[in-house]
C-alpha positions in Angstrom: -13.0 -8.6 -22.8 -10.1 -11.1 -23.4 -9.0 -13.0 -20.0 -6.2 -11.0 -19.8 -7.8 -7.8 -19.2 -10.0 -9.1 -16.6 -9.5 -7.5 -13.2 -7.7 -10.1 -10.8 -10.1 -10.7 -7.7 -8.4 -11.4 -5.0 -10.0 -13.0 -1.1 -10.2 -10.4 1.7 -7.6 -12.0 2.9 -5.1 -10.9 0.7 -6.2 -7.3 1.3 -5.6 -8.0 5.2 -2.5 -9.2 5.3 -1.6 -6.0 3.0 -2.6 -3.9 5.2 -1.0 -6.0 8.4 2.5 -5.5 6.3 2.1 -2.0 5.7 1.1 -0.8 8.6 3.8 -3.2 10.4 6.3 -1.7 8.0 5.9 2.1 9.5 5.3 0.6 12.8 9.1 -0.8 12.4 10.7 2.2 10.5 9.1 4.7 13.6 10.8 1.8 15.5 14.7 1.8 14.1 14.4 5.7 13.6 14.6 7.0 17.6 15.7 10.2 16.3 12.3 11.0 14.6 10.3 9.3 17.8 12.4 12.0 20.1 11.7 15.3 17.6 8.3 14.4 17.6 7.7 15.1 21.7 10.5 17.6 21.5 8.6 20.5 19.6 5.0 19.9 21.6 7.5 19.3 25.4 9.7 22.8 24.3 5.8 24.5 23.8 4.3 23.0 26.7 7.4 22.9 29.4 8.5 26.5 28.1 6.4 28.6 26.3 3.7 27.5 28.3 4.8 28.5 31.6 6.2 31.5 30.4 3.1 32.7 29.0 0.9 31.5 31.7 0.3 34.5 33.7 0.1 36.7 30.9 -2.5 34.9 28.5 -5.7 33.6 30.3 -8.1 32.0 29.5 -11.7 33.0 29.8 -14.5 30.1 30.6 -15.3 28.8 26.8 -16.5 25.7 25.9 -15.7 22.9 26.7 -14.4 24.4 29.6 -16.6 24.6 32.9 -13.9 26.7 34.8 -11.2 29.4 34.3 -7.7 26.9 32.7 -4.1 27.4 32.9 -2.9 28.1 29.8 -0.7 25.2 29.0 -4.0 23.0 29.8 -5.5 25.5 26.7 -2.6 24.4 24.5 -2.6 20.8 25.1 -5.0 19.7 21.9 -3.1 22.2 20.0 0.1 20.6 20.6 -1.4 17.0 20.4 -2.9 18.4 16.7 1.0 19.1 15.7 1.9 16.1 16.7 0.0 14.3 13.9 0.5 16.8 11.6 4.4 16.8 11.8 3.6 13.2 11.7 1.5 13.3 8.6 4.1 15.6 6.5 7.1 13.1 8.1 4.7 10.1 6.0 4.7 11.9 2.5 8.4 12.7 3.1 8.9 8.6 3.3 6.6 8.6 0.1 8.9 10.3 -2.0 11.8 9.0 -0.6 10.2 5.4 -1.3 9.4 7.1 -4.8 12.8 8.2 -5.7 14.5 5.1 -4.3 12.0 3.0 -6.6 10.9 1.0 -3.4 7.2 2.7 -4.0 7.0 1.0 -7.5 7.3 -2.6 -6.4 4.4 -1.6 -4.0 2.0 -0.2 -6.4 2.4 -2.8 -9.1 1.0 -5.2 -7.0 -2.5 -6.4 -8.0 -4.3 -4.7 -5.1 -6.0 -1.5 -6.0 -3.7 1.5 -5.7 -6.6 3.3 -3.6 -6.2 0.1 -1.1 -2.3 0.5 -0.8 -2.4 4.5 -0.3 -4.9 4.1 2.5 -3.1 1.7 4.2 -0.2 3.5 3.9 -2.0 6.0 5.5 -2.7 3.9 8.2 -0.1 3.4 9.0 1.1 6.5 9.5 -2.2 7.4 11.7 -1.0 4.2 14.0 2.4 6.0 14.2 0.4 9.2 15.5 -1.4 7.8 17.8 1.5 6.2 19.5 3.2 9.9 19.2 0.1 11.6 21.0 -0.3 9.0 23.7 3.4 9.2 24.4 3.1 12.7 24.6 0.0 12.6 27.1 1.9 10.3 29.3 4.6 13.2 29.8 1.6 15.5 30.3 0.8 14.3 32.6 3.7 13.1 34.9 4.3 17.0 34.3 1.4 17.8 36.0 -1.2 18.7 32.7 -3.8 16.0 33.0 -7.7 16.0 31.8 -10.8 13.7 33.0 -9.6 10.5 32.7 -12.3 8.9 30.3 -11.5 11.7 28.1 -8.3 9.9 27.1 -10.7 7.2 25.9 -12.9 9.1 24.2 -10.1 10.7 22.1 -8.9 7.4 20.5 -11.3 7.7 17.8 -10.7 11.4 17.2 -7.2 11.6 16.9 -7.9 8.6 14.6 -10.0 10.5 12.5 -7.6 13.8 12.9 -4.6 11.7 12.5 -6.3 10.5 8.9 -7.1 13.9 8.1 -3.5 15.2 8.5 -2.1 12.3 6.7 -4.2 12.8 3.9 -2.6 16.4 3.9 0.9 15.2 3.4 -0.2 12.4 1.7 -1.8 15.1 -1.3 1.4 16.9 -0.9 3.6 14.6 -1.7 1.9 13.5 -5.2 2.7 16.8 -6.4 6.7 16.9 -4.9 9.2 15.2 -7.5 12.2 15.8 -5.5 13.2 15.1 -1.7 15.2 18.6 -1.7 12.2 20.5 -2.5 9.9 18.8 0.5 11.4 20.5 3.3 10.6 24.2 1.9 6.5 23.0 1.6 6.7 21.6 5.0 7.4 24.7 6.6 5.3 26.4 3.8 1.9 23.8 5.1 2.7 23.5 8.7 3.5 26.6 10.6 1.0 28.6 8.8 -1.6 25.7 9.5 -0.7 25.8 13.3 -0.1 29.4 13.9 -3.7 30.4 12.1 -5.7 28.1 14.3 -7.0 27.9 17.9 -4.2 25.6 18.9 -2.3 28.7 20.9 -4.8 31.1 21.8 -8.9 31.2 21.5 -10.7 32.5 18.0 -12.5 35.3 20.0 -9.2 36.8 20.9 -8.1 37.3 17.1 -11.4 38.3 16.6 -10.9 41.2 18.2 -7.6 41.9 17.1 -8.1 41.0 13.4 -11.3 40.4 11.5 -9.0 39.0 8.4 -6.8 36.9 10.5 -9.7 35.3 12.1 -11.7 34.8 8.9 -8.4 32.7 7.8 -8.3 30.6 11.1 -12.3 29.8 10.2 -11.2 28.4 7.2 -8.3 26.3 7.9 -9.2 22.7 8.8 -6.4 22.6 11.3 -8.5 24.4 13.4 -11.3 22.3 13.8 -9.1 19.6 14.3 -7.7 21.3 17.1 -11.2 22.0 18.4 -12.1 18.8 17.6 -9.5 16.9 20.6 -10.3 20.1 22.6 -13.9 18.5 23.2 -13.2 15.4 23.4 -10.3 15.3 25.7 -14.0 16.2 28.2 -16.3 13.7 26.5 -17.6 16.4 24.4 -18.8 16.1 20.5 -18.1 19.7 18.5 -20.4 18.4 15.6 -19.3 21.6 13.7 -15.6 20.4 13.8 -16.4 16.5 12.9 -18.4 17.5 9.7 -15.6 19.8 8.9 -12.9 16.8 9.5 -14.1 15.1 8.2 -15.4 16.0 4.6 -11.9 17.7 4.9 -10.8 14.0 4.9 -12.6 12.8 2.2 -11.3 15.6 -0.2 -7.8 15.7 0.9 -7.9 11.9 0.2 -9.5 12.0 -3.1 -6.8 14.8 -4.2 -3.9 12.1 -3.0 -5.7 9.3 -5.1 -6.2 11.5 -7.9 -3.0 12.2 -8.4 -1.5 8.8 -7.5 -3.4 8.2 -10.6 -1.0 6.8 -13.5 -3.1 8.3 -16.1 -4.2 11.6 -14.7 -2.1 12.6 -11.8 1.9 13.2 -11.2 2.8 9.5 -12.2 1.8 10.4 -15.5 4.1 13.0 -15.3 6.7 12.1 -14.2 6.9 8.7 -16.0 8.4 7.0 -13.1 5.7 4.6 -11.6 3.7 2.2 -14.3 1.2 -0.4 -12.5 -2.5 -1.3 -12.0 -4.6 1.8 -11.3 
């Protein structure tokens, strides 16, 4: 192999200060944008402040785990909402990606000697820093409102919304390598997110659809939202569901290795498209 072709090695430094810039870079556009910082708690406020109290004597909730005692319902809703948070969050990421992509800002990116699986994933987290700022902001007005859990639970959901908040992003993140236009993204949002959140446990619990509908449940079984959801449920009481890690998990890892794939300038829709050339 002539020099040329040799892979450039570069110090872990390098690779830190990458992934200081990146992720300071959506820090700073979450920043400057105060529009998208207010829609984000708007949507989960409306549901909690609204629907929530509407509903609350008409949908109870019956002592399931991790629950000890009977809950209000918006209490019940609270992971759900926190899970939309980071998954508007997470398609609001891709949409950036191929805005960045059609602008041509994406290229000077991916050219750069770092691996492309290193930029994507901090680009990623970045956008799971920006989450977790959304969902903390959020439990803050939760709980001025009144809606407050076990207070070391908010601890012990750092690392799970991390982990959700990667999983979600890796959603969008898969979706947007197969979107060539910024017209057409707004149509597979809605198409990704409201049947994601609707056919979950993030508004009412598994048993009741159940009983209603044995298809409808075997749907919200397999949608990784779900477990997700279920996933902050237990942890907002210092709770593990190990069925809904494993699940977020390997969920993760596939969803990631779909984005990468097709970030791929020989295999996936770069090679397509024609528009991106640069290290693989």
């Amino acid at each position: 192999m002539s020099d040329t072709n040799k892979p450039i090695r570069l110090p872990i430094s390098a690779y830190v200060i990458c992934l200081q810039g990146i992720m300071w870079r959506e820090a700073l556009r979450f920043i400057h944008q105060r529009g998208r910082f207010i829609a984000s708690l708007v949507r989960p406020l409306l549901w909690l402040i609204i629907f929530a109290t509407g509903f609350r004597s008409i949908l109870g909730v019956s002592i399931i785990p991790p629950y000890a005692t009977y809950v209000l319902y918006e209490d019940y809703i609270t992971p759900g909402l926190i899970a939309m948070i980071q998954l508007f969050n997470g398609m609001q990421s891709s949409l950036s990606m191929v805005y960045d992509r059609e602008t041509g800002s994406m290229r000077n990116l991916l050219v750069s000697p770092l691996p492309r699986w290193f930029l994507l994933v901090s680009k990623l987290a970045g956008g799971v820093l920006v989450s977790v700022l959304q969902v903390y902001t959020f439990l803050l007005i939760a709980w001025i409102w009144g809606i407050r859990s076990p207070l070391p639970g908010y601890i012990a959901l750092v690392p799970v919304v991390v982990l959700t908040g990667f999983m979600l992003g890796a959603v969008g993140l898969a979706l947007s390598s197969a979107i060539n236009q910024l017209e057409n993204f707004a149509g597979v949002m809605n198409f990704v997110i409201f049947p994601m959140f609707f056919l979950s446990s993030a508004l009412y619990p598994l048993w009741r659809m159940q009983e209603s509908n044995a298809l409808i449940y075997q749907i919200c079984l397999l949608n990784p939202f779900t477990y997700a959801v279920e996933l902050i449920r237990f942890a907002l009481y210092q709770q593990l569901n190990w069925r809904a890690l494993a699940v977020v998990v390997a969920c993760s890892g596939i969803f990631l290795a779909l984005a990468l794939l097709a970030y791929n300038p020989s295999r996936g829709i770069l090679k397509r498209s024609g528009s991106l050339r640069g290290k693989s």
